[in-house]
NUDO-500447 format. One line per field, with one value per residue: residue number from 1; residue in three letters; x, y, z of N, C-alpha, C in turn. Coordinates in nm, 3 decimals. Layout:
BEGIN
i: NUM / ...
aa: ALA / ...
n.x: X / ...
n.y: Y / ...
n.z: Z / ...
ca.x: X / ...
ca.y: Y / ...
ca.z: Z / ...
c.x: X / ...
c.y: Y / ...
c.z: Z / ...
END
This chain:
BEGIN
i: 1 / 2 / 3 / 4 / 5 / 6 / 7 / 8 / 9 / 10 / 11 / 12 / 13 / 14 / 15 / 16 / 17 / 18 / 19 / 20 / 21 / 22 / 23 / 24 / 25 / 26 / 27 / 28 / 29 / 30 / 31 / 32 / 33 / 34 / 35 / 36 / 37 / 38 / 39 / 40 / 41 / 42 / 43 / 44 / 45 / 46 / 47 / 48 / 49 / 50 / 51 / 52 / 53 / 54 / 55 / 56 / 57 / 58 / 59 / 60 / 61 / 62 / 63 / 64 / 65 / 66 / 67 / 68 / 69 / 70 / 71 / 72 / 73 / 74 / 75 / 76 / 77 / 78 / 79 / 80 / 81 / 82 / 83
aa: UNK / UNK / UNK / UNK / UNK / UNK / UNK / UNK / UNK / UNK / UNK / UNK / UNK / UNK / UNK / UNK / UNK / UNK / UNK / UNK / UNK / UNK / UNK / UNK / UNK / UNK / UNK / UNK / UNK / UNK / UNK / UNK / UNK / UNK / UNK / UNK / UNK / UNK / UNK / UNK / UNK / UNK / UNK / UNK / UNK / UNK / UNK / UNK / UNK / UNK / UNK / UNK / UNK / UNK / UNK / UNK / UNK / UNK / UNK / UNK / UNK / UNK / UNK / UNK / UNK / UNK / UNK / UNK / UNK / UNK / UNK / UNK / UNK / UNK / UNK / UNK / UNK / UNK / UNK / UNK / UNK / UNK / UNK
n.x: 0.082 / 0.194 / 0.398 / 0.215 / 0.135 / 0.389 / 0.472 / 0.260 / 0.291 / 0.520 / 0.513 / 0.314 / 0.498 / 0.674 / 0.493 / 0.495 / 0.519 / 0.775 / 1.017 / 1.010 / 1.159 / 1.072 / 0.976 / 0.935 / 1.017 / 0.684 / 0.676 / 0.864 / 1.058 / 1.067 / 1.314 / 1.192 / 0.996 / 0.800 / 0.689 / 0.728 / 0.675 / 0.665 / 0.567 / 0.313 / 0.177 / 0.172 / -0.016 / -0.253 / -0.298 / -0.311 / -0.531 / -0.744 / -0.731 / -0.888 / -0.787 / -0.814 / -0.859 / -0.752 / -0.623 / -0.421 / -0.286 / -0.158 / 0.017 / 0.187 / 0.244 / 0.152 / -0.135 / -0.475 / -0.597 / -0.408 / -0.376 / -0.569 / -0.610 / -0.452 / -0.525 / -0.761 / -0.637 / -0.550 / -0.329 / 0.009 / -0.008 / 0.149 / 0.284 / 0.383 / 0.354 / 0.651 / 0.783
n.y: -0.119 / 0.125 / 0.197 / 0.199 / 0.420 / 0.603 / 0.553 / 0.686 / 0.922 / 1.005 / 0.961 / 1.206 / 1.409 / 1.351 / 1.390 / 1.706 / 1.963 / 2.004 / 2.241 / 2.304 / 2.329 / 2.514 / 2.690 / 3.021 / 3.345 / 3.475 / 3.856 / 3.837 / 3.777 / 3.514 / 3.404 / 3.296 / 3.460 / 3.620 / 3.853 / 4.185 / 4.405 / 4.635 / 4.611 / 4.527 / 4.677 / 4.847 / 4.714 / 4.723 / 5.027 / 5.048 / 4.899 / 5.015 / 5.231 / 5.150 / 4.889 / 4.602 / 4.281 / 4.048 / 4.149 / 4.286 / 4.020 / 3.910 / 4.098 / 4.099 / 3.831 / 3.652 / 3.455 / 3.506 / 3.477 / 3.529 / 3.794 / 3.891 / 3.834 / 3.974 / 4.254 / 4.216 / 4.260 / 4.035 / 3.884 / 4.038 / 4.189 / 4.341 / 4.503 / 4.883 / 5.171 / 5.376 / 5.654
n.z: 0.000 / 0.045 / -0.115 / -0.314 / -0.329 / -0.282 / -0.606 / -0.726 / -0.694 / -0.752 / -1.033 / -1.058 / -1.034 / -1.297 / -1.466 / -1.495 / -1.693 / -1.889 / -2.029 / -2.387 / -2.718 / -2.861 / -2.666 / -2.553 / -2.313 / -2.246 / -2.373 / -2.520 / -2.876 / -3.088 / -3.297 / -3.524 / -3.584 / -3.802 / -3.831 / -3.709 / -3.401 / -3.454 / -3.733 / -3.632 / -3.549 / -3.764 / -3.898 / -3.760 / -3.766 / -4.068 / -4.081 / -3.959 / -4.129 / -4.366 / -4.495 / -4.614 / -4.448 / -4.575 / -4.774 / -4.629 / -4.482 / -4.730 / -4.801 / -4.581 / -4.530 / -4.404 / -4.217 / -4.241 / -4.015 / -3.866 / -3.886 / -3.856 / -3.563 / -3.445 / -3.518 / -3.381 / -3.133 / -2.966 / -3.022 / -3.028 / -2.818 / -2.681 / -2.815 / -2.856 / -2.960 / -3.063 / -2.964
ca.x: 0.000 / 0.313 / 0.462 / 0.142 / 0.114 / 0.510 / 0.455 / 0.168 / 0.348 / 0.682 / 0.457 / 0.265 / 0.604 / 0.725 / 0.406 / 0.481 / 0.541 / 0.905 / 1.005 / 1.024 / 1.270 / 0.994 / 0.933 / 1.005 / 0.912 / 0.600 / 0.700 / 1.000 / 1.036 / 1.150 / 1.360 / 1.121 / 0.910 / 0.748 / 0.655 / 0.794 / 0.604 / 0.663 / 0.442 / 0.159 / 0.144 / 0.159 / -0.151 / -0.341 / -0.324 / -0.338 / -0.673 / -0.832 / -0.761 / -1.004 / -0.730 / -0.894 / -0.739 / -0.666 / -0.448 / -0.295 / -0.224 / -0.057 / 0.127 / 0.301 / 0.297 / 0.130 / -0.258 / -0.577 / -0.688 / -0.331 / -0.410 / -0.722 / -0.585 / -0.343 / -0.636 / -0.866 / -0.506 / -0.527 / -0.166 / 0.097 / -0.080 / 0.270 / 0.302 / 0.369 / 0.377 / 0.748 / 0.737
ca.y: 0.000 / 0.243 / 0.137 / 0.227 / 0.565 / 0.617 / 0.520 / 0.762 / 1.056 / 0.956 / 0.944 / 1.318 / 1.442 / 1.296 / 1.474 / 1.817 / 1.949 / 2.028 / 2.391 / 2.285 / 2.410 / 2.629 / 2.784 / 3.129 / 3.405 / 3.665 / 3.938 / 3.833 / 3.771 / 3.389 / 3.438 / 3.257 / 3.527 / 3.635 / 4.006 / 4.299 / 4.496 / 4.752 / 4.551 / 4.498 / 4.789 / 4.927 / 4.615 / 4.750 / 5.139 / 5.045 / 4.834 / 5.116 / 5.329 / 5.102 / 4.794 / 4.448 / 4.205 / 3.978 / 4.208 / 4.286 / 3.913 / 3.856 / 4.211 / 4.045 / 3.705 / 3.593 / 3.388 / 3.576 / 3.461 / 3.584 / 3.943 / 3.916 / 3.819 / 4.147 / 4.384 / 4.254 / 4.309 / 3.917 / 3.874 / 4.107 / 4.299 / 4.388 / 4.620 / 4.988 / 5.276 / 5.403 / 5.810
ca.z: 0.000 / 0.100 / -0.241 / -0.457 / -0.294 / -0.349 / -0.705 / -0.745 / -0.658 / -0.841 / -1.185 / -1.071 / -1.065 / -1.379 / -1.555 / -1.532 / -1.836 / -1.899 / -2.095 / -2.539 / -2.807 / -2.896 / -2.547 / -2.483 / -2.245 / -2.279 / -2.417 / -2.607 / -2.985 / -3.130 / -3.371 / -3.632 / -3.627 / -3.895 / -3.813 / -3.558 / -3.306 / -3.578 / -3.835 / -3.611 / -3.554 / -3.872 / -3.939 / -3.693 / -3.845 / -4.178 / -4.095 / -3.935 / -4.237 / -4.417 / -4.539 / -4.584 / -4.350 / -4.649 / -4.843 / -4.536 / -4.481 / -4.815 / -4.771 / -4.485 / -4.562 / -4.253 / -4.253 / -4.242 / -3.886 / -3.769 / -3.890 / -3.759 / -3.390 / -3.442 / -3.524 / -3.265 / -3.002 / -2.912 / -3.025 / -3.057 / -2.724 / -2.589 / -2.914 / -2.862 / -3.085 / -2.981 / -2.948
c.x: 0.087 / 0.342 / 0.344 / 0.181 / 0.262 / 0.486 / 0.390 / 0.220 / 0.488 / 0.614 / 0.378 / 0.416 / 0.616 / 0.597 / 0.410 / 0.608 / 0.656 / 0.877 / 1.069 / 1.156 / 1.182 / 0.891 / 0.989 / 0.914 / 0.796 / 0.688 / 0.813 / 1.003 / 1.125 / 1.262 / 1.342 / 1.053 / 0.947 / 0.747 / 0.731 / 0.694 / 0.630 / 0.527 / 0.319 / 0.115 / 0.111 / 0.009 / -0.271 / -0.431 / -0.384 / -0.550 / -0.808 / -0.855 / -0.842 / -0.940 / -0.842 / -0.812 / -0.666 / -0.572 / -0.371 / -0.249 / -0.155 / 0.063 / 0.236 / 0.308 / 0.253 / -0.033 / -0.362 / -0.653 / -0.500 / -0.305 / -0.522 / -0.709 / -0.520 / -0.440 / -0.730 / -0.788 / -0.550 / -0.395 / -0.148 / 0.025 / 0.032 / 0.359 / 0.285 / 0.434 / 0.575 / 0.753 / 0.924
c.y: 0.126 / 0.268 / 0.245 / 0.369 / 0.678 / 0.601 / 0.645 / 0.903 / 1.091 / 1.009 / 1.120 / 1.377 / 1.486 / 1.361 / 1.605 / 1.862 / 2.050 / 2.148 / 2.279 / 2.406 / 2.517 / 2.784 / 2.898 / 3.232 / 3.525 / 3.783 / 3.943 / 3.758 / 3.614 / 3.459 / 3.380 / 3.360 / 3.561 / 3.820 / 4.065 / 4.344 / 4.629 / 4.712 / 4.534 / 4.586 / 4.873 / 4.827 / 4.681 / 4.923 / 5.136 / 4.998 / 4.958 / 5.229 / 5.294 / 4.953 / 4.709 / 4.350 / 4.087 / 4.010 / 4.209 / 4.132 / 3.886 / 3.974 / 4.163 / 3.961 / 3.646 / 3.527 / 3.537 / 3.624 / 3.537 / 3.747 / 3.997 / 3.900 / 3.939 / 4.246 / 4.369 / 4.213 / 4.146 / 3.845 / 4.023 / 4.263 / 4.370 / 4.505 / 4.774 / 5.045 / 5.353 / 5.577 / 5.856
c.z: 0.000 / -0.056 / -0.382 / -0.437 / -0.341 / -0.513 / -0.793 / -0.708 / -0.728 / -0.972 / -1.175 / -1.101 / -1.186 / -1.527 / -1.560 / -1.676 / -1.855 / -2.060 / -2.322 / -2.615 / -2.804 / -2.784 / -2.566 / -2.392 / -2.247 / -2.261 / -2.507 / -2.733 / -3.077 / -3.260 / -3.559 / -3.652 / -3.746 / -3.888 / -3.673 / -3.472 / -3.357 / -3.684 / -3.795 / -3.578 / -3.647 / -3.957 / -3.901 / -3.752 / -3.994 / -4.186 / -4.061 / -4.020 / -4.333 / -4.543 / -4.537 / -4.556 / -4.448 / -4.749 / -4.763 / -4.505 / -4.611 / -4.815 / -4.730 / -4.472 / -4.456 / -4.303 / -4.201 / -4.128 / -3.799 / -3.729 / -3.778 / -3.608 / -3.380 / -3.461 / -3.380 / -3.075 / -2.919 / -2.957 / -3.056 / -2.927 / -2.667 / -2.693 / -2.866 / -2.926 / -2.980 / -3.044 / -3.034
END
């Protein structure tokens, strides 16, 4: 009974979920990216000047739904305009 319980706590352990190649930390930029915190910014302006989010996705080479997360500030939220 000691044994299972040992066992069972060995294996919770052994499930947390260890950091990936592809980890990194909020707010900081992989070096796959695709776009700047310049570009989504300049997505976000452009859209409001009356762009359509699928030119702007082939503009910048990125998908349709990833524009669309950048306009409606669900990625790239850590974007500011720099003065």
């Amino acid at each position: 009974m000691l044994t299972m319980t040992l066992t069972k706590t060995a294996g919770m352990v052994d499930k947390k979920r260890a950091p990936t190649k592809t980890s990194f930390k909020p707010g900081s930029i992989p070096g796959t990216a695709v776009l700047t915190a310049q570009n989504a910014l300049d997505i976000r302006q452009l859209h409001a000047a009356g762009f359509p989010l699928n030119q702007l996705a082939k503009v910048y080479g990125v998908s349709y739904q990833h524009v669309w997360c950048i306009v409606k500030n669900r990625k790239w939220r850590n974007a500011v305009r720099q003065v």
